[in-house]
C-alpha positions as a Markdown table, in Angstrom:
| # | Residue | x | y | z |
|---|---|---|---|---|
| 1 | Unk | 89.8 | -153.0 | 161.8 |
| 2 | Unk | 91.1 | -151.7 | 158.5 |
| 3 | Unk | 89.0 | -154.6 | 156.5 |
| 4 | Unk | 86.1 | -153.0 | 158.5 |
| 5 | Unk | 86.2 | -149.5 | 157.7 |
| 6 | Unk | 87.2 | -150.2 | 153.9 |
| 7 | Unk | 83.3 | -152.2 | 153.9 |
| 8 | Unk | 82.1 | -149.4 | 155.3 |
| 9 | Unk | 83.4 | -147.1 | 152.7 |
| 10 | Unk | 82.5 | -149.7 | 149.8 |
| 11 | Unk | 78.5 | -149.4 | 151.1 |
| 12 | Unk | 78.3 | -146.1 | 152.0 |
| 13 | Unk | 80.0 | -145.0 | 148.2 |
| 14 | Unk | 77.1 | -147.7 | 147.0 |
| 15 | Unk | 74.3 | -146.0 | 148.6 |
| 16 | Unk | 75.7 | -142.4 | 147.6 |
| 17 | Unk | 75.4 | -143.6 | 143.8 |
| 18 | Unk | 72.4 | -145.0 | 144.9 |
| 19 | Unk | 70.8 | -141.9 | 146.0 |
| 20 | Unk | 72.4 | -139.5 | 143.2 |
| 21 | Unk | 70.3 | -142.1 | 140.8 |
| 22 | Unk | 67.1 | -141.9 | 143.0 |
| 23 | Unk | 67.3 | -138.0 | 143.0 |
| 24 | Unk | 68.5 | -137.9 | 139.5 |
| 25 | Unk | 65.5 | -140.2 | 138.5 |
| 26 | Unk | 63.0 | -137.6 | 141.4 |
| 27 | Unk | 64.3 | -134.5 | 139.3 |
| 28 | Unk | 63.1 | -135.8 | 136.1 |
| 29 | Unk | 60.0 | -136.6 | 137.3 |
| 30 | Unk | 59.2 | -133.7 | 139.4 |
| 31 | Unk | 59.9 | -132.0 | 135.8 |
| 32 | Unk | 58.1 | -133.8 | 133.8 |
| 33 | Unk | 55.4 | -133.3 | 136.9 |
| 34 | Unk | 56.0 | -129.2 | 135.9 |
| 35 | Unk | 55.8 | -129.9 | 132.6 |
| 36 | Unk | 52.2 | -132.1 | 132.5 |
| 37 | Unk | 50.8 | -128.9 | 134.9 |
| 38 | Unk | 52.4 | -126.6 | 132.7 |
| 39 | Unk | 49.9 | -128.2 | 130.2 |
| 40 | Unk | 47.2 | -128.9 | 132.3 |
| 41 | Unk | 47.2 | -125.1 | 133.1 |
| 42 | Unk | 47.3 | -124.0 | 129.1 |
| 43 | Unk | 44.4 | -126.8 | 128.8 |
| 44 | Unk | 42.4 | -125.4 | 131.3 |
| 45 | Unk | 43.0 | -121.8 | 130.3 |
| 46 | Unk | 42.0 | -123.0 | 126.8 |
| 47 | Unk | 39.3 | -124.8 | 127.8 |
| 48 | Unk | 37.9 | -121.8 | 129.9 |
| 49 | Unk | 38.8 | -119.0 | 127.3 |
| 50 | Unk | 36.2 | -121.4 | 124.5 |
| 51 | Unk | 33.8 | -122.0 | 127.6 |
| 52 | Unk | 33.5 | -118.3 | 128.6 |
| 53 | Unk | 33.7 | -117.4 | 124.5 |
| 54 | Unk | 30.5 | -118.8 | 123.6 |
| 55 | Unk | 27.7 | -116.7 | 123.1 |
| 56 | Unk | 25.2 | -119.5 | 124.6 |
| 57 | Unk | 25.0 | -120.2 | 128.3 |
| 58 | Unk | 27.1 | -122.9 | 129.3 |
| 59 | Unk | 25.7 | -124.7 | 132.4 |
| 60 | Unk | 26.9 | -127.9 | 134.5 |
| 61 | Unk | 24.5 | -128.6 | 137.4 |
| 62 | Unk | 23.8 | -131.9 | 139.4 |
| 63 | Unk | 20.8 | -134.6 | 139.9 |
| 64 | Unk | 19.3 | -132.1 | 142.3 |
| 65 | Unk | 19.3 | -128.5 | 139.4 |
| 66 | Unk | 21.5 | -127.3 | 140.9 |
| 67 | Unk | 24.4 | -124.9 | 139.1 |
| 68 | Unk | 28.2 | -125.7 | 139.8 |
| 69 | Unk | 29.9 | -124.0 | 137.0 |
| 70 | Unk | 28.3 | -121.2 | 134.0 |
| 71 | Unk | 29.9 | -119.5 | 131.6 |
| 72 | Unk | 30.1 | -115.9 | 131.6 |
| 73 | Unk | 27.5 | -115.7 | 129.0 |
| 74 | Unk | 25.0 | -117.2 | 130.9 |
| 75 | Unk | 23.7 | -114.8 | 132.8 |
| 76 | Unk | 23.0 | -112.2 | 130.2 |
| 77 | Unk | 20.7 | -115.3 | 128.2 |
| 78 | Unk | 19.2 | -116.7 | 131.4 |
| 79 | Unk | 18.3 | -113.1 | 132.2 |
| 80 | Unk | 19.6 | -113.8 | 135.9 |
| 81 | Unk | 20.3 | -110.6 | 137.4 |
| 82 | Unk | 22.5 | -111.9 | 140.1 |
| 83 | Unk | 26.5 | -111.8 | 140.5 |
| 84 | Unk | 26.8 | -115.4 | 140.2 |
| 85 | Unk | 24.6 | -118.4 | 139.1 |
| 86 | Unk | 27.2 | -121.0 | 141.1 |
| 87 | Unk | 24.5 | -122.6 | 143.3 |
| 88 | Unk | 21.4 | -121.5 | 141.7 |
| 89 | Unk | 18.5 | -123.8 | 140.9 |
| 90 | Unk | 18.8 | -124.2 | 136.6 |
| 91 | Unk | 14.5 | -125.0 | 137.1 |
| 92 | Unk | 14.1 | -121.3 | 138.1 |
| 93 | Unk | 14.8 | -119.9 | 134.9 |
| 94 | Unk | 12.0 | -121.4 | 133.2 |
| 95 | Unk | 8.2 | -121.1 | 133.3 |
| 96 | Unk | 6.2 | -123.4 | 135.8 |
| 97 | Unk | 4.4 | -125.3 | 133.2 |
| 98 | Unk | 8.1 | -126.5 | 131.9 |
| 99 | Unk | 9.1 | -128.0 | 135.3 |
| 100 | Unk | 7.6 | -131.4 | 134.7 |
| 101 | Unk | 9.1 | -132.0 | 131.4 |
| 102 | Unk | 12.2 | -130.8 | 132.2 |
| 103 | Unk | 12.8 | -132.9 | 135.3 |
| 104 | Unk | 11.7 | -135.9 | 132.9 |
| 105 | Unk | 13.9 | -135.0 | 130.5 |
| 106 | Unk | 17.2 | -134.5 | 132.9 |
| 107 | Unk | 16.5 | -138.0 | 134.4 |
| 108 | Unk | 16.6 | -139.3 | 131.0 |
| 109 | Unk | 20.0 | -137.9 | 130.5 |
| 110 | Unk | 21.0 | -139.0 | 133.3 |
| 111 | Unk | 19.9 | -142.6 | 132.5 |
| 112 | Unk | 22.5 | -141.7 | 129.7 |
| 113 | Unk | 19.5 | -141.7 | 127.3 |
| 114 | Unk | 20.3 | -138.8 | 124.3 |
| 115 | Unk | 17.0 | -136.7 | 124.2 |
| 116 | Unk | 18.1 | -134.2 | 121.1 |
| 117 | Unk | 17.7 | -130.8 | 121.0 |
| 118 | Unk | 14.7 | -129.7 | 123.2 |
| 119 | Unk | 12.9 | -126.2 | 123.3 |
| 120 | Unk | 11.1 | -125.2 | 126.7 |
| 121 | Unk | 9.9 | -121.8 | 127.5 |
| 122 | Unk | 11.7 | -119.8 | 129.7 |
| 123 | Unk | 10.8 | -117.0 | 132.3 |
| 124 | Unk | 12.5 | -113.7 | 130.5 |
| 125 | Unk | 10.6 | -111.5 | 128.8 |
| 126 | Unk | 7.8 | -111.6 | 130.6 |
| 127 | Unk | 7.8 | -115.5 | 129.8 |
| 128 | Unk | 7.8 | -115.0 | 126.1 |
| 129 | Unk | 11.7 | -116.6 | 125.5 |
| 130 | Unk | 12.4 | -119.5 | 124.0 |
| 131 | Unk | 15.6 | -121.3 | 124.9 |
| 132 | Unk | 16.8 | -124.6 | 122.8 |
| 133 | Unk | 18.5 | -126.6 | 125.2 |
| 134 | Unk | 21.2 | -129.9 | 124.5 |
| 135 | Unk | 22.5 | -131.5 | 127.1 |
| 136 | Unk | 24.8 | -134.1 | 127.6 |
| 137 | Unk | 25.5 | -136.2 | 131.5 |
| 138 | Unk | 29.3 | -136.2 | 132.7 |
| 139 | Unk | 30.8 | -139.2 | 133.9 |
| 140 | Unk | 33.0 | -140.4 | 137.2 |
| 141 | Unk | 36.0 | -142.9 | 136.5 |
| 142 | Unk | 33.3 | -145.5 | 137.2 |
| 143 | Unk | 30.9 | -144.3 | 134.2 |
| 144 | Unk | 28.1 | -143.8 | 136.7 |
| 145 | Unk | 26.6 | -140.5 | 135.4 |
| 146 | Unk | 27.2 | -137.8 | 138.3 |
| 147 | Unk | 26.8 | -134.5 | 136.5 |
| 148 | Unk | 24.9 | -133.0 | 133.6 |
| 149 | Unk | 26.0 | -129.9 | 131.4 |
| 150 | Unk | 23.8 | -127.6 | 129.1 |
| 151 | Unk | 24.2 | -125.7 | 126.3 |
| 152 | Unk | 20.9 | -123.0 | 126.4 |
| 153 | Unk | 20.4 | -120.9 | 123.3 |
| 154 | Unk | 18.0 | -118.1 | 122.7 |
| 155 | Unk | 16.1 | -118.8 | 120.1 |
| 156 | Unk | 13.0 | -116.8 | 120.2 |
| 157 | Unk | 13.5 | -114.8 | 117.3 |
| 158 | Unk | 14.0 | -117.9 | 115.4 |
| 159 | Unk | 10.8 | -119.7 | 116.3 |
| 160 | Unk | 9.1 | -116.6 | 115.8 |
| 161 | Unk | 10.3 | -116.0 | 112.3 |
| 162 | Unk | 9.7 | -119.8 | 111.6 |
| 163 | Unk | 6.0 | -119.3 | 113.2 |
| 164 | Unk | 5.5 | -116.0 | 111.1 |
| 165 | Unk | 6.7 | -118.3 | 107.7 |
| 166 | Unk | 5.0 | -121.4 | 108.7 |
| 167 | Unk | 1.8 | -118.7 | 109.1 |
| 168 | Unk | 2.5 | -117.2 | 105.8 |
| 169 | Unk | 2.9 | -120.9 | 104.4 |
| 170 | Unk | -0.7 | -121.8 | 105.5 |
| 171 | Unk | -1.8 | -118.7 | 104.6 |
| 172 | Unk | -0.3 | -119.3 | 100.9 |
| 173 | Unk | -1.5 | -122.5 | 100.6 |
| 174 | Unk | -5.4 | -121.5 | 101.4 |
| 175 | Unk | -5.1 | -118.7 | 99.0 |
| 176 | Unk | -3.4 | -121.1 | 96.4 |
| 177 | Unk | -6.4 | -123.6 | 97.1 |
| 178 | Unk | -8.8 | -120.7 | 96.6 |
| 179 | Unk | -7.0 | -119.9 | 94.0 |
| 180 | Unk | -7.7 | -123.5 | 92.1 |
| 181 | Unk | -11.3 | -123.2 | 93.2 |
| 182 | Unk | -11.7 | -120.0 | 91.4 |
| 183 | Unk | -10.0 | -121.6 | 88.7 |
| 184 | Unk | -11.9 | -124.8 | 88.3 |
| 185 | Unk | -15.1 | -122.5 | 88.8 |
| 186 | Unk | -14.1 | -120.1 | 86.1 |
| 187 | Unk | -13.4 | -122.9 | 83.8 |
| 188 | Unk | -16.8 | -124.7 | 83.9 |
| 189 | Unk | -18.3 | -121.6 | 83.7 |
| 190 | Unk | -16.5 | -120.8 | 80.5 |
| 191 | Unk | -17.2 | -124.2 | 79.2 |
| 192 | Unk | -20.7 | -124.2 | 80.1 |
| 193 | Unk | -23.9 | -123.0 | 78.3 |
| 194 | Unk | -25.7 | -120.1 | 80.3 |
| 195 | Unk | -29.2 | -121.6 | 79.1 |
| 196 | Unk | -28.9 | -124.9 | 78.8 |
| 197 | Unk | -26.4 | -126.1 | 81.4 |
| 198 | Unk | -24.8 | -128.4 | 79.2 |
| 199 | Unk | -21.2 | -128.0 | 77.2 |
| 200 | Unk | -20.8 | -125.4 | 75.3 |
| 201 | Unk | -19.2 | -125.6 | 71.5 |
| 202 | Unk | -15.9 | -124.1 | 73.1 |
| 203 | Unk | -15.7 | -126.9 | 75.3 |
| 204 | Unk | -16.7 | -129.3 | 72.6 |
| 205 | Unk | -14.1 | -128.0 | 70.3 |
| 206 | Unk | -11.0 | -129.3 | 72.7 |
| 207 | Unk | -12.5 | -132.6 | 73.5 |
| 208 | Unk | -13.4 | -133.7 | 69.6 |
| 209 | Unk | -9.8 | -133.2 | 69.2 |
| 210 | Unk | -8.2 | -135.0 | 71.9 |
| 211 | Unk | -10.8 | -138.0 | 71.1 |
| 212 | Unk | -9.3 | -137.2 | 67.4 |
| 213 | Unk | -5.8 | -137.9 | 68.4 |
| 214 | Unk | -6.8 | -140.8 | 71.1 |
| 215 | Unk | -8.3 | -142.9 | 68.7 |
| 216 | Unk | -5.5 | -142.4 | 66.2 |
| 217 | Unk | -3.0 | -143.7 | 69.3 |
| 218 | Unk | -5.6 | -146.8 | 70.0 |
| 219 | Unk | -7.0 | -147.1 | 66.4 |
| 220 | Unk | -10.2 | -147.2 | 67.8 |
| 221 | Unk | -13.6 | -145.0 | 66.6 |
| 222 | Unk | -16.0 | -142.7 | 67.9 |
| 223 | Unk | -19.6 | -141.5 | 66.8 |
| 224 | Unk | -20.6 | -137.8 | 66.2 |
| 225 | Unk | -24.1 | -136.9 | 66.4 |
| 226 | Unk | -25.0 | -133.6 | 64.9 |
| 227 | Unk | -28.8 | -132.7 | 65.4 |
| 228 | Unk | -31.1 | -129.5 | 65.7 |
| 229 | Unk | -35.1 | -129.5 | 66.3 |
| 230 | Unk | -37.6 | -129.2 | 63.2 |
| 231 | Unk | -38.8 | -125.7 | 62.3 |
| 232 | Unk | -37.9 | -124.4 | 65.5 |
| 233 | Unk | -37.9 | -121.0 | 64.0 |
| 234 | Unk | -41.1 | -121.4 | 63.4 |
| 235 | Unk | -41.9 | -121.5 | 67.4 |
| 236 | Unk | -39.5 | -118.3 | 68.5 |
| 237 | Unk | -41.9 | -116.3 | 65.4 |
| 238 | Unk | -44.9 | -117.5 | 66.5 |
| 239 | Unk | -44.1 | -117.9 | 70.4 |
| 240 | Unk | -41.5 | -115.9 | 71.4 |
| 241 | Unk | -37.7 | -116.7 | 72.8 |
| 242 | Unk | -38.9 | -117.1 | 75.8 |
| 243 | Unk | -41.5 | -120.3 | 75.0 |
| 244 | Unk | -38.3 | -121.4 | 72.9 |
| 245 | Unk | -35.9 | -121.2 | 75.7 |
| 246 | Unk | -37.9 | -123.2 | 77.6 |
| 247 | Unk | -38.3 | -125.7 | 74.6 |
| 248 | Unk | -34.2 | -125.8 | 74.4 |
| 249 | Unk | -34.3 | -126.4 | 78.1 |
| 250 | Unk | -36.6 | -129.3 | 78.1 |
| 251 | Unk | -34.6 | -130.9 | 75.3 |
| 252 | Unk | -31.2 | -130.7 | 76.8 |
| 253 | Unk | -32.5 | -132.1 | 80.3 |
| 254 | Unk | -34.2 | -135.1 | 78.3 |
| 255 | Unk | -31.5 | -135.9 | 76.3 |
| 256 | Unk | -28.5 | -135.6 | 79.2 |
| 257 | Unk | -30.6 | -138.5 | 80.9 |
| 258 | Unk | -31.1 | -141.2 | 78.6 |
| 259 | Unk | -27.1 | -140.9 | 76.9 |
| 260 | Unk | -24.2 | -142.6 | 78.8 |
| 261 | Unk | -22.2 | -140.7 | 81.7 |
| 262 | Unk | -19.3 | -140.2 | 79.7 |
| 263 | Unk | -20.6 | -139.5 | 76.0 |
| 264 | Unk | -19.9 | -135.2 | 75.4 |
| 265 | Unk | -22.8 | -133.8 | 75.1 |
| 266 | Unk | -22.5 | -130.3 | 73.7 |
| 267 | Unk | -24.9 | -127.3 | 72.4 |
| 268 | Unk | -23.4 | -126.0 | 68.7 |
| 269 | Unk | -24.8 | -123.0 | 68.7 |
| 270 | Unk | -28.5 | -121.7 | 68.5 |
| 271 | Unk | -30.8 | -125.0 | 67.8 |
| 272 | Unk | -28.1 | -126.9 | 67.0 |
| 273 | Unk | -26.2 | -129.7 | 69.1 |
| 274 | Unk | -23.8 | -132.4 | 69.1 |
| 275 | Unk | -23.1 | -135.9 | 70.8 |
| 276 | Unk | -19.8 | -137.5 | 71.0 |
| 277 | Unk | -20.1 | -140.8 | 71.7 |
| 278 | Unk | -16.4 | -142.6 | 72.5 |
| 279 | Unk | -15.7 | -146.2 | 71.3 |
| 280 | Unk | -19.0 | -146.6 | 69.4 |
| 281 | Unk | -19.7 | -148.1 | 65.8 |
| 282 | Unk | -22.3 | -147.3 | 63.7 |
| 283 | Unk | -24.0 | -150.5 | 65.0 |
| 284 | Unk | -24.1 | -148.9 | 68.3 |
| 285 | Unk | -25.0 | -145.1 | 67.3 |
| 286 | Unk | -27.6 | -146.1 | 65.3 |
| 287 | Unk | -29.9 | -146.9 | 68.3 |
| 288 | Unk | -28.6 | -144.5 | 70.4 |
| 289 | Unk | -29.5 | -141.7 | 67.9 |
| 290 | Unk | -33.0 | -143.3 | 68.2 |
| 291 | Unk | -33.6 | -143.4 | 71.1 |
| 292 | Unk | -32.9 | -139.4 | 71.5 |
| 293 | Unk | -34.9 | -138.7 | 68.6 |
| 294 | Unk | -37.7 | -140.6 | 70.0 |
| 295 | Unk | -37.0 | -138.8 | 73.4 |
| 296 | Unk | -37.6 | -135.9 | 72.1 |
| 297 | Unk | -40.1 | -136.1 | 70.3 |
| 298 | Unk | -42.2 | -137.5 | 73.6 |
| 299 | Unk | -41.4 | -134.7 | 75.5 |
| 300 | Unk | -44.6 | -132.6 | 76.6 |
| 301 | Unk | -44.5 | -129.2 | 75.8 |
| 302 | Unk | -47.3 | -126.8 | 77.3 |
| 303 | Unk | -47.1 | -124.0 | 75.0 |
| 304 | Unk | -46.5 | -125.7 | 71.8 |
| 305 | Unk | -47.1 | -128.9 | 70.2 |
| 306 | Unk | -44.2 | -131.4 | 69.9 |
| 307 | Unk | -40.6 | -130.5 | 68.6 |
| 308 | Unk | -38.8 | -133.1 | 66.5 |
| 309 | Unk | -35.4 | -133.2 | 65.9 |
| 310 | Unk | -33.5 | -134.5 | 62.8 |
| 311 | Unk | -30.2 | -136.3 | 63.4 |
| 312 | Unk | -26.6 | -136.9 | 61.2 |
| 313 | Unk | -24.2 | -139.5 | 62.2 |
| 314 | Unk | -21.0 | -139.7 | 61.2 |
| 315 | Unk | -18.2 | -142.5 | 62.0 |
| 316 | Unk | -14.4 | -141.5 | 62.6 |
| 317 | Unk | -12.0 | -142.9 | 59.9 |
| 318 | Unk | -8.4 | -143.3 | 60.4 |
| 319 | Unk | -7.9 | -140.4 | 57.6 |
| 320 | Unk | -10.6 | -138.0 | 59.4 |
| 321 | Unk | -9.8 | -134.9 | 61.0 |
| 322 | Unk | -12.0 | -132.8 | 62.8 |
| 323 | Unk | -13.4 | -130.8 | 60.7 |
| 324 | Unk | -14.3 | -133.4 | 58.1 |
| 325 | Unk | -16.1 | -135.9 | 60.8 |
| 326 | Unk | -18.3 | -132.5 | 60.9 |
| 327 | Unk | -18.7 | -132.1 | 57.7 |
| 328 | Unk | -19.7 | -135.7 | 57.1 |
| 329 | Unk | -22.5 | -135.7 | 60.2 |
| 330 | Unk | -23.4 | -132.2 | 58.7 |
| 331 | Unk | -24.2 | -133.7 | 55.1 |
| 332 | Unk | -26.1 | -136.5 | 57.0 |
| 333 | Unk | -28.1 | -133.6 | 58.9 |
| 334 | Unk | -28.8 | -131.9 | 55.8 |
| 335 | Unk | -30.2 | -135.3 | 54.2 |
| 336 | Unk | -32.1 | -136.3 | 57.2 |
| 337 | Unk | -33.8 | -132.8 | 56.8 |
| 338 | Unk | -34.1 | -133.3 | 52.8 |
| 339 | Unk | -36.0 | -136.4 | 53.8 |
| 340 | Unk | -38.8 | -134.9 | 55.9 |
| 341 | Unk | -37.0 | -134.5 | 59.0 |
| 342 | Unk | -37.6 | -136.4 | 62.1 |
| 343 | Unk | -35.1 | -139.2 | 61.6 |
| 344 | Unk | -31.7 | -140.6 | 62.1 |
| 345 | Unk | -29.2 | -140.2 | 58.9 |
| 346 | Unk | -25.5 | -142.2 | 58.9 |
| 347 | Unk | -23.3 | -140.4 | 56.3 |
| 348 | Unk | -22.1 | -142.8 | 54.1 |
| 349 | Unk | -19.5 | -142.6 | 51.4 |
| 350 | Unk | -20.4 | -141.7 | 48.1 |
C-alpha cells in the first residue's frame, strides 16, 4: 500500500512540473500575444493617422464600386455631402460619359494589369473637376485580387493652368511662325528691286562675297558679268522714264530666262547690272555673255528701236577680292564700250 501511494506521489509531483512548465510556457505567449497587439494597435493607429492625413481621397471599394473604407479627406474632394461614403457607389462621383472607361479600367486592375495615372472628369462643380486617379487591387492570402484602392486627386487647377500654357504655347508658336513670315517677307523685299523684280545691288553685295570666300575654301572660280544698255540716256531724254522703265523691264525679264537657275542675277544701280555666274571659266562665260547680248538685242521694243547692251567679264583669281573682280569686269565694260559697244569684253591682264 505504501509502494502505491509513493507512485502516486512520484506522478502527481511529475504532472505538477508538468503544468507549471505548460503555464510558464502559456504566460509567455499570451505576452508576447499582448505584445504583437500592442503593435498591431500602434500599426494600425499609424497606418490610420497617414491614411486620414492625406490631403487626397483615399478609397478601397470592391468588384461591384462599391466603398468599404475612405479617408477623412474624401468627402471634402469627392464633393459628397453625406456623413459617410462607407457603402456608396465610387461611379456616382463622376460624370456619365466616364462610366464606361472607368469600369474598363477597374476590371483591368483587377486583372492585376497597372493602368498609370488616369484623369476622368468628375461630377463637382457643376461637372467641371478633374480628378487624377491611381489605383492599385488588394490581394487575399491566395493572390486572387478581391479589392481595389484609389488614391483621387483634384487636379483641375492643374490641367487648367497646363491648358492655359499649352494655349499660350500654340499661340506663341503661330505668332513666332508669323513672325518668320514677316521676316522672310521683309527680307526679299529688301533684297529686291522695286522695278525690275530681280536682286538688288544690296543683295548682290553679300553673295559676291560669300562666293569670294567659297571658292577660296574649294579653289574653284566664278564669272562676273558687268553690263548696262547702249545710250540708254539717250531713250529717257528723248522718251521719257516711263518708256525707259519699261525698256529695263523687258531686259531683266529676257535675261532671267535664258541664264541658269542658280547664276545671281542682280541690277547695279540705274542701267547697270551684274551676273554672277558660279563654277564657270572663261570658256564657259564667254557664250553665256553672248547669248544675253544677243537676247537683248532681239528684244521688240514698241516705243523705241532696239537697245544693245555692252558686256565686261572678268574671271576670279585666287588673289582677287571683291572689289578688284569689279574693277577688272568694269575695265572690260569700259573697253567693250571704247570699241563701239554691243559686245562681249574678257578683262585680261595687262
Amino acid at each position: 500500500m505504501r509502494r502505491i501511494l509513493s507512485v502516486i506521489f512520484l506522478v502527481g509531483l511529475y504532472w505538477l512540473n508538468k503544468f507549471k512548465k505548460l503555464n510558464k510556457i502559456l504566460s509567455m505567449r499570451q505576452k508576447e500575444f499582448i505584445n504583437l497587439n500592442d503593435k498591431v494597435i500602434d500599426s494600425e493607429k499609424l497606418y490610420k493617422s497617414i491614411f486620414d492625413a492625406s490631403p487626397d481621397a483615399i478609397v478601397m471599394f470592391d468588384i461591384n464600386y462599391r466603398i468599404l473604407i475612405a479617408s477623412k479627406s474624401a468627402n471634402e474632394v469627392l464633393g459628397f455631402e453625406g456623413d459617410c461614403l462607407v457603402g456608396e457607389n465610387i461611379l456616382q462621383f463622376f460624370v456619365d460619359k466616364e462610366s464606361k472607361r472607368i469600369e474598363k479600367n477597374i476590371r483591368r486592375v483587377f486583372n492585376e494589369n497597372n493602368i498609370g495615372t488616369t484623369n476622368y472628369r468628375g461630377r463637382k462643380n457643376n461637372n467641371s473637376t478633374i480628378y487624377e486617379v491611381n489605383s492599385r487591387a488588394i490581394k487575399d492570402e491566395n493572390g486572387n485580387s478581391i479589392n481595389l484602392v484609389s488614391i483621387i486627386r483634384d487636379v483641375t487647377q492643374k490641367v487648367i493652368l497646363e491648358e492655359v500654357l499649352e494655349a499660350r504655347e500654340k499661340q506663341y508658336k503661330e505668332l513666332a511662325k508669323e513672325l518668320e513670315r514677316k521676316n522672310i517677307s521683309l527680307s526679299e523685299r529688301v533684297s529686291i528691286d522695286n522695278l525690275t523684280g530681280i536682286k538688288n545691288r544690296y543683295y548682290f553685295d553679300e553673295r559676291i562675297k560669300e562666293e569670294v570666300d567659297l571658292a577660296k575654301r574649294q579653289k574653284a572660280s566664278f564669272s562676273l558679268l558687268l553690263f548696262d544698255l547702249d545710250h540708254f540716256k539717250l531713250v529717257n531724254d528723248n522718251f521719257g522714264h516711263d518708256v525707259g522703265d519699261k525698256v529695263l523691264k523687258r531686259v531683266t525679264d529676257a535675261v532671267s530666262k535664258i541664264i541658269r537657275s542658280y547664276d545671281i542675277f542682280a541690277r547695279w544701280g540705274g542701267e547697270e547690272f551684274v551676273v554672277l555666274m558660279p563654277n564657270t571659266t572663261e570658256a564657259e562665260a564667254v557664250p553665256a555673255a553672248e547669248k544675253i547680248r544677243k537676247t537683248v538685242e532681239d528684244i521688240s521694243h514698241p516705243d523705241i528701236e532696239k537697245i544693245t547692251i555692252s558686256i565686261g567679264i572678268a574671271i576670279w583669281e585666287a588673289d582677287d577680292d571683291v572689289d578688284q573682280i569689279f574693277v577688272k569686269a568694269d575695265k572690260a565694260l569700259y573697253t567693250a564700250k571704247n570699241q563701239g559697244r554691243n559686245r562681249v569684253i574678257v578683262y585680261k591682264n595687262s
